[in-house]
Backbone bond lengths (Angstrom), bond angles and torsions (degrees), N, CA, C in turn:
res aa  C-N    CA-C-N  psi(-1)  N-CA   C-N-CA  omega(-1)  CA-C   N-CA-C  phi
1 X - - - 1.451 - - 1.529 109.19 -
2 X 1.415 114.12 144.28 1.149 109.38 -172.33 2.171 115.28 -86.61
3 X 1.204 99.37 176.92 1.704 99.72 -162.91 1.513 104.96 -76.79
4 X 1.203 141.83 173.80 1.385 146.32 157.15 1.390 106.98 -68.46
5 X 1.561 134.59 -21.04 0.968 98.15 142.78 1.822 144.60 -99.70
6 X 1.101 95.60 -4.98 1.840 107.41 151.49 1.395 108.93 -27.79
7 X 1.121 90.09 -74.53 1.243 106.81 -172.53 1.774 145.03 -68.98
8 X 1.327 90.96 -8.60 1.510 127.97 158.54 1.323 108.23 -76.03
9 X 1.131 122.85 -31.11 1.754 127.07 -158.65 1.522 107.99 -93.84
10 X 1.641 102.92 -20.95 1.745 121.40 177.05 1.343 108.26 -83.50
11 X 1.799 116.98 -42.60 1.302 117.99 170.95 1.424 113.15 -69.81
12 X 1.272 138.33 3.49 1.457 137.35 -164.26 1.381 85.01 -113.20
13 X 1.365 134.80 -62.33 1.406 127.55 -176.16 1.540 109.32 -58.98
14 X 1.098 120.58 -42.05 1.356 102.19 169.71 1.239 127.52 -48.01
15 X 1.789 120.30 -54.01 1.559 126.89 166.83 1.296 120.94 -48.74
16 X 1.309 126.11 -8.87 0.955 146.40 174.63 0.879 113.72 -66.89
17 X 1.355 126.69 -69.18 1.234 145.92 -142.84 1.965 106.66 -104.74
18 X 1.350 102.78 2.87 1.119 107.72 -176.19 1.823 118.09 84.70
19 X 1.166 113.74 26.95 1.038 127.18 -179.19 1.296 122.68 -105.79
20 X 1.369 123.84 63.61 1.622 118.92 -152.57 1.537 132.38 -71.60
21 X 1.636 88.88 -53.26 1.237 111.36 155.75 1.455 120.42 -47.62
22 X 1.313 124.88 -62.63 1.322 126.04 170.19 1.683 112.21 -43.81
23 X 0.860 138.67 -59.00 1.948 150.24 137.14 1.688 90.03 -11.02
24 X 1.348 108.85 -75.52 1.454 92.61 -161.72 2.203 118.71 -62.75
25 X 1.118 109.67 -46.93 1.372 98.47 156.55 1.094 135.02 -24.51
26 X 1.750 119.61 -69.73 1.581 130.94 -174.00 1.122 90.65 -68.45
27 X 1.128 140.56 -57.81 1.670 112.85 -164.34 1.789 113.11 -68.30
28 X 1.203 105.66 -40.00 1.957 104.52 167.89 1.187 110.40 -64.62
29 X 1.185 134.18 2.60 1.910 135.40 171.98 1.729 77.10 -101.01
30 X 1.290 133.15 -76.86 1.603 133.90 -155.95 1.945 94.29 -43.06
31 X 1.120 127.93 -46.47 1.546 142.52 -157.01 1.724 90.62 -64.07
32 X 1.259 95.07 -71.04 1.805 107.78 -169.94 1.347 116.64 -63.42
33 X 1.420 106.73 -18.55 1.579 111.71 157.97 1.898 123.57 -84.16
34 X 0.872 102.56 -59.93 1.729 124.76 -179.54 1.728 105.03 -92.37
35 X 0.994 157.78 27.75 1.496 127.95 -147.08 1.542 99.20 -79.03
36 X 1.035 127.52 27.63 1.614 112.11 151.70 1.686 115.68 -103.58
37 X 1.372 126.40 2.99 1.242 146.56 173.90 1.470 102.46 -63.67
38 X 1.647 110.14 76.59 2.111 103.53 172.61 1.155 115.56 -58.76
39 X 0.706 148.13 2.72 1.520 127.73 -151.86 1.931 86.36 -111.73
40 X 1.445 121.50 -38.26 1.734 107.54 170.97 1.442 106.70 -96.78
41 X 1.003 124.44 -14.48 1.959 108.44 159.74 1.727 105.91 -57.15
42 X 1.463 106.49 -50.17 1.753 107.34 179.98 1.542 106.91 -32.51
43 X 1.820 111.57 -74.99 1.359 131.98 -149.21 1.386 85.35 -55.83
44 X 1.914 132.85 -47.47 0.838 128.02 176.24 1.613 133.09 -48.30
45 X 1.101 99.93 -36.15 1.669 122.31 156.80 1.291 116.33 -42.49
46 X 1.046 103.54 -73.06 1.550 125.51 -175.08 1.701 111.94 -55.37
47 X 0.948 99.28 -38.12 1.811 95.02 -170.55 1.584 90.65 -90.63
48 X 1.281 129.65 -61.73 1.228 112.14 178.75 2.033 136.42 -33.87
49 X 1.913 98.33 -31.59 1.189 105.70 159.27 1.412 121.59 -54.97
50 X 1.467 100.36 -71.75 1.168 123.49 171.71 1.795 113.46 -15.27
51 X 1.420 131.13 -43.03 1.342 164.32 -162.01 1.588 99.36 -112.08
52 X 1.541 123.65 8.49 1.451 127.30 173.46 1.276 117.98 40.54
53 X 1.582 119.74 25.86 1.582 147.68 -171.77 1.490 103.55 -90.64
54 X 1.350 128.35 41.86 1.269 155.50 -171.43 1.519 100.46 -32.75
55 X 1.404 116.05 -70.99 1.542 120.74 -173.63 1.684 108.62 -62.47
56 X 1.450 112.22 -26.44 1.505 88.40 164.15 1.144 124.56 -80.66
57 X 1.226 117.72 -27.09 1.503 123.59 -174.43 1.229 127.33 -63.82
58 X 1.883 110.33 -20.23 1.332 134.40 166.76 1.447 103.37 -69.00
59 X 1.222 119.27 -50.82 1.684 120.53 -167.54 1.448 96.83 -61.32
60 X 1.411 115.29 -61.81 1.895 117.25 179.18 1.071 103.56 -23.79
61 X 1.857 119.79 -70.50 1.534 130.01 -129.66 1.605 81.60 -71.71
62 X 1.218 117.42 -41.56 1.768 123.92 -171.17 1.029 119.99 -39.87
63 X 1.613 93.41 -59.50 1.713 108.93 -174.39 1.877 112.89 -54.14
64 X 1.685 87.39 -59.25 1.817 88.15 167.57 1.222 147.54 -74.08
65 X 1.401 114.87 21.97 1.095 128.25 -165.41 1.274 103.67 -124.91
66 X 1.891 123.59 -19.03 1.073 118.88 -176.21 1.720 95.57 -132.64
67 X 1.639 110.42 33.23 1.717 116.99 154.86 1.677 102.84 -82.55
């Protein structure tokens, strides 16, 4: 199986590539596996702002800030 960050690097090319949703999955599989892994609570952060989804974006920034 590949690492959390492997697998971070697949969800980043996806966001990349305009694939958001796809981004948002792999990193909520990386979360429910690892959830001390910041770097996909962030992206999770981030897109949830992005979506003016404020209270999640607080829980994200939380989570990754205190991985």
């Amino acid at each position: 199986m590949a690492t959390a960050a492997e697998r971070f690097a697949v969800a980043l090319g996806h966001y990349r590539a305009g694939r958001g949703g796809e981004a948002r999955r792999v990193c909520r599989e990386i979360a429910a596996s690892d959830g001390r892994f910041a770097p996909a609570q962030a992206m999770l952060g981030m897109m949830a702002l992005r979506e003016n989804d404020l209270d999640e974006a607080e829980r994200r920034f939380a989570l990754a800030s205190a991985a």
